[in-house]
C-alpha positions in Angstrom: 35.0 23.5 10.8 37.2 23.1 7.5 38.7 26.5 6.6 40.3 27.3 3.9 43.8 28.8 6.0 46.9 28.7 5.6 48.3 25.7 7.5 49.8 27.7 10.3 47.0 29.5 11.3 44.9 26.6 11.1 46.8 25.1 13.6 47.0 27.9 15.6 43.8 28.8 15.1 41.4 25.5 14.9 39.4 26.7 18.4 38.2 29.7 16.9 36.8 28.0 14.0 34.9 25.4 16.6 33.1 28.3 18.4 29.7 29.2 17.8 30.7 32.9 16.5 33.1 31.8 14.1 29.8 29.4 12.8 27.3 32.7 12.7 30.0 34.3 10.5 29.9 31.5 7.8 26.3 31.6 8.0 26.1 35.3 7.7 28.2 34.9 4.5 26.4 32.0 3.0 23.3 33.7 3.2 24.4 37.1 2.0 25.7 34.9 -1.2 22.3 33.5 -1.4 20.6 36.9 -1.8 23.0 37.8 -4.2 24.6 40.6 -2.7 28.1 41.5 -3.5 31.0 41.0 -0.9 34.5 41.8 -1.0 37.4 40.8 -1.0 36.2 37.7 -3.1 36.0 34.0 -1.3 39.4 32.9 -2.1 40.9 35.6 -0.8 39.6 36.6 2.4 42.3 34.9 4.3 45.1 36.0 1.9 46.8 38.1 4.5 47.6 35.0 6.2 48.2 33.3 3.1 51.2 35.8 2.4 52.8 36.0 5.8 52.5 32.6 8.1 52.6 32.8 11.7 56.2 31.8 12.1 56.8 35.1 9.9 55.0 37.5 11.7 57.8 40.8 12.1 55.3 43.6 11.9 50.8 43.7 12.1 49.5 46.5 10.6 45.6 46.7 11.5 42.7 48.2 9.7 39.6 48.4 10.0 37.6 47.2 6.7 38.4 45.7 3.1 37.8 48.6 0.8 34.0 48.5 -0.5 34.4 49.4 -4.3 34.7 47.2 -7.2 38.1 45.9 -7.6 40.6 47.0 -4.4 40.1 44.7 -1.9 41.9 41.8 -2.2 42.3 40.5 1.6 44.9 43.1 2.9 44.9 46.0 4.9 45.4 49.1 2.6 46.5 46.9 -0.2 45.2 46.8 -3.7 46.1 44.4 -6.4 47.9 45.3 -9.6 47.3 47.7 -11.7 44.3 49.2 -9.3 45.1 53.1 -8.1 46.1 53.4 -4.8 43.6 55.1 -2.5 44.6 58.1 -0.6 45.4 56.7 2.9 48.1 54.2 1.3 49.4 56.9 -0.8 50.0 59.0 2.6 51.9 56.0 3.5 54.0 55.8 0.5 54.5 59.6 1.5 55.8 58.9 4.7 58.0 55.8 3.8 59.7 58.6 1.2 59.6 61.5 4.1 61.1 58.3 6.9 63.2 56.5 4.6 63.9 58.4 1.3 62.0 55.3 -0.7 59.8 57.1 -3.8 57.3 54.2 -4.2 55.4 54.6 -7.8 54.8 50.7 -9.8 51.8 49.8 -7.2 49.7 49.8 -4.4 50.0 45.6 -4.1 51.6 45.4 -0.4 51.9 41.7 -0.9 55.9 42.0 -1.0 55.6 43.5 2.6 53.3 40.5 3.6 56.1 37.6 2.5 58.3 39.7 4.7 56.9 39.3 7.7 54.0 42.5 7.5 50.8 41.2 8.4 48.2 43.2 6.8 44.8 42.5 9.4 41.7 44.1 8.9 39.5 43.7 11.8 36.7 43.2 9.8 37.5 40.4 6.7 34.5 41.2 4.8 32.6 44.3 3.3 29.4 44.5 1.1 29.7 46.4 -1.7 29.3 50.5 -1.2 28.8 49.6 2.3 31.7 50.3 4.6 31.7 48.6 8.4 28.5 46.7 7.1 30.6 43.6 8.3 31.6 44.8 11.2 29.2 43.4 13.7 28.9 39.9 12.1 31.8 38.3 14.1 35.1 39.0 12.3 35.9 41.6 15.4 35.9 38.8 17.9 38.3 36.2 15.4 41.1 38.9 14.1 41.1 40.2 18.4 42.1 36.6 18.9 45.1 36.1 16.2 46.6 39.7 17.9 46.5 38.0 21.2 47.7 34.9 19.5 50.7 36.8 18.3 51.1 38.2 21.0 51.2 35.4 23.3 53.3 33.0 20.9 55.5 35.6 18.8 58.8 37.4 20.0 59.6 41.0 19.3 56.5 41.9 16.8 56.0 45.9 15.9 52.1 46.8 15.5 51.3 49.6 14.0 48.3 51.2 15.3 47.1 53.8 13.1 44.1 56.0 14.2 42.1 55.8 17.0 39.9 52.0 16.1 43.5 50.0 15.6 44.7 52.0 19.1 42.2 50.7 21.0 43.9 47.1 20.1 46.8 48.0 22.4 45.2 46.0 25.0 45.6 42.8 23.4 49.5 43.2 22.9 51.7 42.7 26.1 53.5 45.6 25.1 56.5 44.5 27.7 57.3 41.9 24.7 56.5 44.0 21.3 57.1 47.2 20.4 53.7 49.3 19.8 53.4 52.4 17.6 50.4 54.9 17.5 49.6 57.3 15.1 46.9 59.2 13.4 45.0 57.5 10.8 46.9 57.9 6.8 43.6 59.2 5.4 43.9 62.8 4.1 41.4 63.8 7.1 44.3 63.3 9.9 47.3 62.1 8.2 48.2 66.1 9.4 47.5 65.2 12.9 50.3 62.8 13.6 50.9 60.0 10.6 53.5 62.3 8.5 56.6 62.3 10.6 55.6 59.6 12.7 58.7 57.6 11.5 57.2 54.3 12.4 59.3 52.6 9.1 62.5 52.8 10.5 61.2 53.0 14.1 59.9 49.5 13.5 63.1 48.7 11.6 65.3 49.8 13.9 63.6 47.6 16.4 63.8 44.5 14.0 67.4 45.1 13.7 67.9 45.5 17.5 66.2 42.2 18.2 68.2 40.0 15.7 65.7 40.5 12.9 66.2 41.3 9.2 64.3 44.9 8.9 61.7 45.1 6.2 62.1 46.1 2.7 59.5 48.8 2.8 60.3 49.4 -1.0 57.7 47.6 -3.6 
């Protein structure tokens, strides 16, 4: 199947599109289109997380669990929102915590796409979300695809941080070989457990300093 990737996760990634799973999903899609219902993020950019950060640039995976469901904010990466869109309340707990880690004060946006060219790969598990309808994607087949590019990275990166945030992205641990990447837990940024854990976790320079211990240059967490 022909997908519309960036070239090197198409290469790395051209089984996955073969398998029968990978086939459902399209179909899923095609025929939710059909009945017009409304999906987010739109067509173009459901892969734009890979878009912004190929696999040769992979530093740091931050993984949620689903595009955001109203009109407007998801635009294919994790916590993101384009331009000129308020930031929702879990990214602006992380803008918190990058000021409270790092001393950044982040106010012009909650577009993450500078992070993304960096080397921050911004991976929902699920790619796709009807409208109003949170995890309504979440059984269609996207689970099994974005579990295979972490063990991907895993396997055939060096020195990656994930960031697992709340208990859904911690059960990912399994598919990192955690003697070759660095893996941080945390409580979930949204306002109902940032409390428990996210504020002071320190992950930005905690994944920094790892960069910078492995050769790396560190991320510009500043927008």
């Amino acid at each position: 199947m022909d997908v519309a990737i960036e070239q090197s996760w198409k290469e790395r990634l051209h089984e996955e599109f073969e398998k029968p799973y990978f086939e459902r999903v399209v179909n899923f899609l095609k025929e939710e289109k059909k009945a017009n219902k409304v999906i987010y993020p739109p067509g173009k950019l459901i892969f734009n997380a890979f878009e912004c950060t190929p696999f040769d640039n992979v530093k740091v995976v931050v993984i949620g669990q689903d595009p955001y469901h109203n009109p407007g904010q998801a635009h294919g990466l994790s916590f993101s929102v384009p331009d000129r869109v308020q930031p929702p309340p879990s990214l602006i707990n992380i803008f918190k915590e990058i000021h409270n880690d790092l001393g950044i004060t982040i106010n012009s946006t909650g577009n993450l796409e500078p992070w993304g060219r960096q080397g921050v790969l911004l991976l929902n598990a699920s790619l796709t979300v009807e409208e109003n309808k949170p995890m309504s994607h979440a059984q269609i087949g996207w689970h099994t695809f974005t579990d295979a590019v972490i063990r991907k990275i895993s396997a055939e990166r060096e020195h990656v941080v994930f960031m697992l945030w709340g208990r859904f992205a911690q059960n990912k641990e399994v598919l990192v070989d955690v003697s070759r990447h660095l893996v941080l837990k945390a409580a979930h940024p949204s306002p109902l457990s940032a409390y428990n854990g996210f504020f002071g976790c320190g992950h930005f320079s905690k994944a920094n300093n790892w960069l910078k211990e492995k050769g790396e240059r560190p991320i510009d967490w500043s927008l």
